[in-house]
Every structure is written in C-alpha cells, then in structure tokens.
C-alpha positions in Angstrom: -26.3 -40.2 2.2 -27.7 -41.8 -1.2 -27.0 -45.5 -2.1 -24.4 -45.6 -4.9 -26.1 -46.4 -8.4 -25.0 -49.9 -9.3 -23.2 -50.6 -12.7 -26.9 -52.5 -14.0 -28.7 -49.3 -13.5 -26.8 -47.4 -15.6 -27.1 -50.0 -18.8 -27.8 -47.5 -22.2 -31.3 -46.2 -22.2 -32.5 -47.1 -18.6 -34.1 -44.2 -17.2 -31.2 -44.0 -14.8 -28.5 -43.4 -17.7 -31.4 -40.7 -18.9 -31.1 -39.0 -15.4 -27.8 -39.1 -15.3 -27.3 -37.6 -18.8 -29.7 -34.6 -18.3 -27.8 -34.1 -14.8 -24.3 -33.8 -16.6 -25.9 -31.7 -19.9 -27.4 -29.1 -17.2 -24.1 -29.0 -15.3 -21.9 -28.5 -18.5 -24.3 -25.7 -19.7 -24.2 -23.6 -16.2 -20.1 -24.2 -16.7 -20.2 -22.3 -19.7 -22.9 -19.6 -18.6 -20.4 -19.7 -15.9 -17.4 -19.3 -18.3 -19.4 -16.3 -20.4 -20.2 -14.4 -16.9 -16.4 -14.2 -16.1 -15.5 -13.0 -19.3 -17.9 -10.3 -18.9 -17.1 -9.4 -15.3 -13.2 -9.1 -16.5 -14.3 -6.8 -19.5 -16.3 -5.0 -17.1 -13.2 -4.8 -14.7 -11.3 -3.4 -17.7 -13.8 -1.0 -18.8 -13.3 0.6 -15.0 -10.0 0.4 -15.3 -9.9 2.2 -19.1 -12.1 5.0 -17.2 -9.1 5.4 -14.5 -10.5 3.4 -11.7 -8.4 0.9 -9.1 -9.7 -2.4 -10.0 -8.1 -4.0 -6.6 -10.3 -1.4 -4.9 -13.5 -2.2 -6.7 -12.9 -6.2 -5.8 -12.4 -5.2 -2.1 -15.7 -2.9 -2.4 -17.7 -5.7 -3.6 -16.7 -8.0 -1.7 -17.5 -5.9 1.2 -20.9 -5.3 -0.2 -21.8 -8.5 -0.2 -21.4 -8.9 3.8 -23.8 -7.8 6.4 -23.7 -4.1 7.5 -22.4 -5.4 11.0 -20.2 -7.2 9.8 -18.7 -4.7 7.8 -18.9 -2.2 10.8 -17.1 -5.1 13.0 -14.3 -5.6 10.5 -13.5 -1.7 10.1 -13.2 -1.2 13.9 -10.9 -4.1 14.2 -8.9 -2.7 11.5 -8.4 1.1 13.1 -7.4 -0.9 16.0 -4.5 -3.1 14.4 -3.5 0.3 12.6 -3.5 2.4 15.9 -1.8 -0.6 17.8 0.9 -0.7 14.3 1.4 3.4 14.8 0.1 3.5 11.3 
C-alpha cells in the first residue's frame, strides 16, 4: 500500500497538488460521461419499451450476455431443477 501524502506536499502549486488536481478533474469528467451513458441507456430502455418490449426481460438478457456460455448453461440447469423439485 502507498505512503500517505503528507500535508507539506500538497502546499499550492507543488507538483503533488498538480497530480492531485488532474487526478480529481479526470475522475469528475468520467462521472459525468458516466451520468450522460445512463441517461442514454434509460432512453434506450424506453424506446424498447415504446416499441412493446419487457424491459425487466431485456436487463435479465443482458446481464446474462455478459457471463460465460458455461456459466449461463450451469445457471439454466440449476434452475429446471429448482422448478422440477417446486412442481412448477
């Protein structure tokens, strides 16, 4: 783990209080690329939903997706299994 910056190295205009600046200006720009994305993804969710499609089902297909086929395969077996051992 990294030594803790002492107060003195973070005195106005020390290359330190530079760093640290461009570290917290990057960060706040990728929270608000960050805040435009979700916007977008939530009009996108609401354009499919517009067009007749079940948004809880589009979440649940991306986010399956985004896992490994074998995973996916894993996950759907255990599934039919709780269901057959539910009666359902």
């Amino acid at each position: 783990m990294a030594k803790p910056i002492e107060r003195e190295q973070l005195a106005t205009g020390t290359e330190t209080a530079q760093r640290l600046r461009s570290l917290v200006e990057r960060i706040e720009r990728l929270e608000e690329e960050r805040k435009a994305l979700g916007a977008d993804i939530k009009d996108i969710y609401q354009e499919a939903k517009s067009a007749g499609f079940d948004v809880k089902v589009l979440r649940q297909l991306i986010r399956i997706r985004k896992q490994e086929a074998a995973e996916v395969e894993e996950l759907e077996t255990l599934l039919d299994v709780y269901r057959h051992a539910l009666g359902m």
